[in-house]
C-alpha positions in Angstrom: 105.9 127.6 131.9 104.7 131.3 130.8 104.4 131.3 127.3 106.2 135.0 127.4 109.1 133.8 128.8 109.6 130.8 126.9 109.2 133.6 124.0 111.7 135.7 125.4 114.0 133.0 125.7 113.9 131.9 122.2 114.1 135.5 121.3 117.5 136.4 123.6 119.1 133.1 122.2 118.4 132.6 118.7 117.3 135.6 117.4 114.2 135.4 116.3 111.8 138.5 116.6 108.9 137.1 113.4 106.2 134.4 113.9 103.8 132.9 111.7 102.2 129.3 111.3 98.8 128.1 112.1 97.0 127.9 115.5 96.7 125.0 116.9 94.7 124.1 120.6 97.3 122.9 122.6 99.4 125.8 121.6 96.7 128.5 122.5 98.5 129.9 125.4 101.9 131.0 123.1 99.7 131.6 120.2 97.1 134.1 122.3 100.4 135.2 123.8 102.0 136.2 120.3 98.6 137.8 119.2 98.7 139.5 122.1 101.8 141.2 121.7 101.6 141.3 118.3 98.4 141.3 117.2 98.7 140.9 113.5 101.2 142.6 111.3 104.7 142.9 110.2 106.0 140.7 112.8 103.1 138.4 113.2 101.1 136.6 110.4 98.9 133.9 110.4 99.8 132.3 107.5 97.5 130.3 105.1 99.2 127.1 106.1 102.0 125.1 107.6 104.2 125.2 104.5 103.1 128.5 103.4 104.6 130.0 107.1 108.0 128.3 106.9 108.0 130.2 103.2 107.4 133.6 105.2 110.3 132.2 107.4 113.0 132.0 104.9 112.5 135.1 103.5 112.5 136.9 106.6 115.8 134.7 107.2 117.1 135.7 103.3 116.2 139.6 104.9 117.5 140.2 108.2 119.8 136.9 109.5 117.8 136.2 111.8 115.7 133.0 112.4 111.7 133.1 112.7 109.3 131.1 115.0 106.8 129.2 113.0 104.3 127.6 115.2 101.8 124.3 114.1 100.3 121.3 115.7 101.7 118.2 114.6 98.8 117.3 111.8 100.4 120.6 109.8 104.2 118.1 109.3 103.0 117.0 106.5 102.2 120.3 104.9 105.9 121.3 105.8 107.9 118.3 104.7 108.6 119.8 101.0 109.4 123.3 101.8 111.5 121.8 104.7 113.4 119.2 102.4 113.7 121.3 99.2 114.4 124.6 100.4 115.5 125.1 103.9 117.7 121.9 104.1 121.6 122.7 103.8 122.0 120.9 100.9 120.0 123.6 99.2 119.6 126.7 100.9 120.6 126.4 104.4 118.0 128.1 106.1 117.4 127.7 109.7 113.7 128.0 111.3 112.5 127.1 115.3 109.5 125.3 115.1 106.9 125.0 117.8 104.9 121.8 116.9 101.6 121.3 119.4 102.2 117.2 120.2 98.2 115.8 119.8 98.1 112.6 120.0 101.4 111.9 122.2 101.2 107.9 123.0 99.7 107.4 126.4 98.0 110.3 126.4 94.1 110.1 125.2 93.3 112.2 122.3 90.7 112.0 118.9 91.6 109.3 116.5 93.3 111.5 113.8 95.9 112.2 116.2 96.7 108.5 117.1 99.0 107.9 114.5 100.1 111.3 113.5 101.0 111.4 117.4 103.2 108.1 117.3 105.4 109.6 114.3 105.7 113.4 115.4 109.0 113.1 116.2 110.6 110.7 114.2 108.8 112.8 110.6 110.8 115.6 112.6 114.2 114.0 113.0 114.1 111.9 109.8 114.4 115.4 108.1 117.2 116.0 110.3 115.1 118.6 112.3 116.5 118.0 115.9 113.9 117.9 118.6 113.2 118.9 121.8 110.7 118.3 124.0 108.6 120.7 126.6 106.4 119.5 128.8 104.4 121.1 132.4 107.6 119.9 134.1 110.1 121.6 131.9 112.0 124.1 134.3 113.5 127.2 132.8 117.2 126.1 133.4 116.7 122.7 131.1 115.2 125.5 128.3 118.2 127.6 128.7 120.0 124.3 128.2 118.0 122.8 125.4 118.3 126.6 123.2 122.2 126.7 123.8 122.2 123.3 122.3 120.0 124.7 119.6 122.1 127.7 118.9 125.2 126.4 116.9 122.8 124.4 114.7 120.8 127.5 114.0 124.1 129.1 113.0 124.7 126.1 110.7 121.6 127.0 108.8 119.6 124.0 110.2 116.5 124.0 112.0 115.4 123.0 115.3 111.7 122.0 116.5 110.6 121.9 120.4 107.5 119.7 120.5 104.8 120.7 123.0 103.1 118.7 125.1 99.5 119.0 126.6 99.5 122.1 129.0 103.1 123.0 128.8 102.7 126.8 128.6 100.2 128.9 130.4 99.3 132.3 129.1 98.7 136.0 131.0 95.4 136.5 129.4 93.4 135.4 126.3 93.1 138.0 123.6 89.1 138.4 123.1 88.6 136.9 119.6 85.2 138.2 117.7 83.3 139.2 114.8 79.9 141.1 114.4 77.6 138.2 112.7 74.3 137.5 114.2 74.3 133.8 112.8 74.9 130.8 114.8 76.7 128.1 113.0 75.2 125.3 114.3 71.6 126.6 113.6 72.8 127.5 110.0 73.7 124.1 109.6 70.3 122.9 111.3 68.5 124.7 108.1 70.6 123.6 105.4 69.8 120.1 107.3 66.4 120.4 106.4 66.2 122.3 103.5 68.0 118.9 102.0 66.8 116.2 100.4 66.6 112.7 102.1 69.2 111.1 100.0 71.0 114.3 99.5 74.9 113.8 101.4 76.7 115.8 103.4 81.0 115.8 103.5 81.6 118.5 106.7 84.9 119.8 107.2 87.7 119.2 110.3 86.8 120.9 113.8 83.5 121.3 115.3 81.6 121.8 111.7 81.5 117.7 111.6 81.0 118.0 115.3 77.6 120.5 114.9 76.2 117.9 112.1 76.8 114.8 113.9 74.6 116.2 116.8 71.9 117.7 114.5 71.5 114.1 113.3 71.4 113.0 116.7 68.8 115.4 117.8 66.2 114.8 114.6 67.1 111.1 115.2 68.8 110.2 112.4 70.9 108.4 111.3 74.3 109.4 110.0 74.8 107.1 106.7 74.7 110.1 104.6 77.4 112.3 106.2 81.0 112.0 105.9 82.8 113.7 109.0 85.8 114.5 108.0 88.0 114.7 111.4 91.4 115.3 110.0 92.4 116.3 106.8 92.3 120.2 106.9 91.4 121.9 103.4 90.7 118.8 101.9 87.0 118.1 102.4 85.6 119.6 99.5 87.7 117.3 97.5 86.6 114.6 99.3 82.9 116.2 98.4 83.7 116.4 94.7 85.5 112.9 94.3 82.2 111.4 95.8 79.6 113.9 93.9 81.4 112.8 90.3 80.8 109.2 91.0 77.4 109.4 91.9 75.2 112.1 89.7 71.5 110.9 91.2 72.5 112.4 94.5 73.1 116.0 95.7 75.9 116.4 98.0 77.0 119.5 100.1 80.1 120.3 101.6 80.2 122.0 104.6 83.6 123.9 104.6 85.5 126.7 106.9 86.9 129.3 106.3 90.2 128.6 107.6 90.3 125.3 106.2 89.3 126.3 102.3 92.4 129.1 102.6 94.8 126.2 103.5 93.8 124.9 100.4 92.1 127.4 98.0 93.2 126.2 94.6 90.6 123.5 95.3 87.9 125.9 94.1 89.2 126.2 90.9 89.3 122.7 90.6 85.7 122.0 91.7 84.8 125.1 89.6 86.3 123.9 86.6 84.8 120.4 86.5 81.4 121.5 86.2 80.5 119.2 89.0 76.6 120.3 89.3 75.2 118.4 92.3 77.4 119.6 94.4 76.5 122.4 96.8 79.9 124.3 98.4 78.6 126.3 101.9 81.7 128.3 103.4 80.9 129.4 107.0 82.8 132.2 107.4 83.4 133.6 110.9 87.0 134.8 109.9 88.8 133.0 112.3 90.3 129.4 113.5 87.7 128.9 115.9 88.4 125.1 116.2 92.0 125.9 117.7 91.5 129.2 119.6 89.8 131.6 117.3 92.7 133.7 116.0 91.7 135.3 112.8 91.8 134.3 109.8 93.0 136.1 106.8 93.4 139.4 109.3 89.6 138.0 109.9 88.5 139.6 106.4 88.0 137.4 103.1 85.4 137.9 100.7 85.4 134.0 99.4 82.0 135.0 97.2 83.7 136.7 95.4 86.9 134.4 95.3 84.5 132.0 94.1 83.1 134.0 91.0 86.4 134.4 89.7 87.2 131.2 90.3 84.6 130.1 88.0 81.5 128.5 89.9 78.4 129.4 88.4 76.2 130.8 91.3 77.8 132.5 94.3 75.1 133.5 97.1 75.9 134.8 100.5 73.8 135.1 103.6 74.0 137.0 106.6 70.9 136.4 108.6 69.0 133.1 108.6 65.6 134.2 106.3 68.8 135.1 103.9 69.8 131.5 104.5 66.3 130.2 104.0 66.3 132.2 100.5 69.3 131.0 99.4 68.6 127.8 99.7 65.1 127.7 97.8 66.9 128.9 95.2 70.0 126.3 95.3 67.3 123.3 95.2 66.2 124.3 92.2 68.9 124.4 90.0 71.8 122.6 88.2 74.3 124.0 88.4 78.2 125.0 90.4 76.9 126.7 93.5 78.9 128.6 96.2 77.9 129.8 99.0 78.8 131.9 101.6 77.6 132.1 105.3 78.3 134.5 108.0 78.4 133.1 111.2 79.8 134.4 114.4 82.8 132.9 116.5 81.3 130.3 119.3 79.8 127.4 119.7 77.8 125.2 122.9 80.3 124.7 125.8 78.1 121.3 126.4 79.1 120.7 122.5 79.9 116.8 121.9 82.2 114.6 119.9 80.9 112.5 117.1 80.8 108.9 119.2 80.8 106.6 115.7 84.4 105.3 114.9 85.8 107.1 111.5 85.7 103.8 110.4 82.5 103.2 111.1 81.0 106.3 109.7 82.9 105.7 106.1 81.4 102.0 106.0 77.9 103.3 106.8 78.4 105.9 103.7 79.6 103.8 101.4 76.8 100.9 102.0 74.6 104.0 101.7 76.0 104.8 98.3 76.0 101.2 97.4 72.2 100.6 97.4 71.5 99.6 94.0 75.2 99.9 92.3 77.8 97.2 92.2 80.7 97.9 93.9 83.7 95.9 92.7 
């Protein structure tokens, strides 16, 4: 199905004309479509996460009447569930919203192991908070649309919400907007040199998308091993607190967490928290290439954030960027020396290898090998 018709659709029948949510792979072709149209602006925004869009969705509802289009893959439920439940249920506000959830992990469909179980629970998470659902796949014809949005249309006008869960290649698009940005730095080299600027028990937590991916396959090249790195596949946003938890609990070592921007805006009051403990053998590197490259590349904060300076205020005691990699090599001479909160910020453009792999150690696997690494000499109850 063309994603602009299944827009105009949804727009004819139930109203709504504003979209927001956060980009997700198997969505790209309605997402590029949106931007598109769009771009980014009064009826478009890329919010800073799930539940943060289905907040610019009610008041746009409290505004105008009308319902908004919040799109997400299925990994971003969780990050809707209270916003859902506590204010757009009609036992407290009534507000209806049309959710376009991107189905990873669908059973009998191969996907990455943090969509396995997320996948088998899409829809029942959807429907247990009485969010009716309805399903669009590469087969969906346009009359069964126009059947499943004039079943949607009396419970939009009831104040509830409706989802239609996507499967893989449902929607093609026109065209894909080009997505950009004028740094010189690659990413996967940047992480190359922070590789081996560190110290040989120093550990590494990298964040969700092709971050982890970049590290597992410098190890693989400089044949290592991957004990000392904690890939962190799912869990958008959270990796830096996954970074702290295991840098309090183990002082000897230095460990660095390799975050996105994307991912540190679903999340950003972790800064403050890491800031505020003091934690000083942990090293925080943001690559910034202001966009969600991961799941499409739309941009990020309207592709401009300066986190550096995010991450002064937020009370870490050395903030560094770079933009170029004998920056890079600078800044890092300087981090090994000292003891003390470090942020810092790298500017890296939007791309990575086509020929670009997938970690091939199990999740469980790669946590087991970690934590035997951190066990060496320590008794672990």
């Amino acid at each position: 199905m063309k994603a602009e018709r299944f827009l105009n659709i949804i727009n004819e029948y139930l109203g709504t004309d504003f979209y927001t949510g956060v980009p997700d792979s198997q969505l790209k072709p309605l997402c590029d479509t949106i931007y598109a149209k769009y771009s980014l602006g009064t009826r478009h925004i890329v919010a800073a996460n799930e539940g943060a869009a289905v907040g610019l969705a009610a008041g746009h509802y409290i505004a105008t009447g009308r319902p908004a289009m919040v799109y997400l893959q299925n990994s971003g439920i969780g990050n809707i569930i209270n916003p859902v439940t506590s204010l757009l249920d009609e036992k407290v506000y009534g507000i209806p919203c049309v959710f376009v959830v991107g189905w990873r992990g669908e059973p009998g469909v191969k996907d990455e192991p943090q969509h396995i179980f997320q996948g088998e629970i899409t829809v029942q998470m959807l429907e247990l908070v009485k969010i009716k659902c309805f399903i669009i796949s590469k087969d969906t014809q346009e009359d069964e649309l126009l059947e499943f949005v004039r079943q949607s249309a009396p419970i939009i006008s009831e104040g509830r919400s409706v989802a239609f869960i996507v499967r893989k290649n449902a929607f093609e698009a026109a065209s894909s907007p080009c997505y950009g940005n004028d740094n010189l730095m690659r990413r996967e080299d940047a992480i190359r040199i922070i590789v081996e600027h560190a110290g040989n028990d120093d550990i590494f937590v990298s964040t969700t998308g092709k971050t982890s991916r970049e590290l597992f396959e410098i190890r693989e090249r400089m044949n290592c091993g991957h004990e000392r790195d904690f890939l962190t596949v799912g869990s958008m946003g959270h990796a830096s607190m996954i970074a702290l938890g295991i840098a309090l609990e183990t002082p000897d070592k230095r460990v660095w967490c390799l975050d996105g921007d994307g991912a540190m805006l679903m999340h950003m009051g972790s800064m403050l928290i890491l800031a505020k403990t003091g934690c000083r053998n942990l090293v925080h590197v943001l690559f910034n290439n202001g966009a969600h490259e991961s799941v499409g590349g739309m941009p990020v904060a309207y592709g401009k954030a300066d986190f550096c300076s995010l991450a002064e205020a937020a009370g870490y005691d050395i903030c560094l960027k770079a933009s170029s990699y004998s920056e890079l090599e600078e800044v890092l001479k300087t981090v090994i020396k000292i003891n003390e909160t470090c942020f810092i910020e790298v500017f890296v453009a939007l791309g990575s290898r086509e020929d670009l792999g997938r970690p091939t150690v199990a999740p469980r696997e790669n946590k087991t090998a970690l934590m035997n690494f951190l066990s060496e000499g320590k008794h672990i109850k």
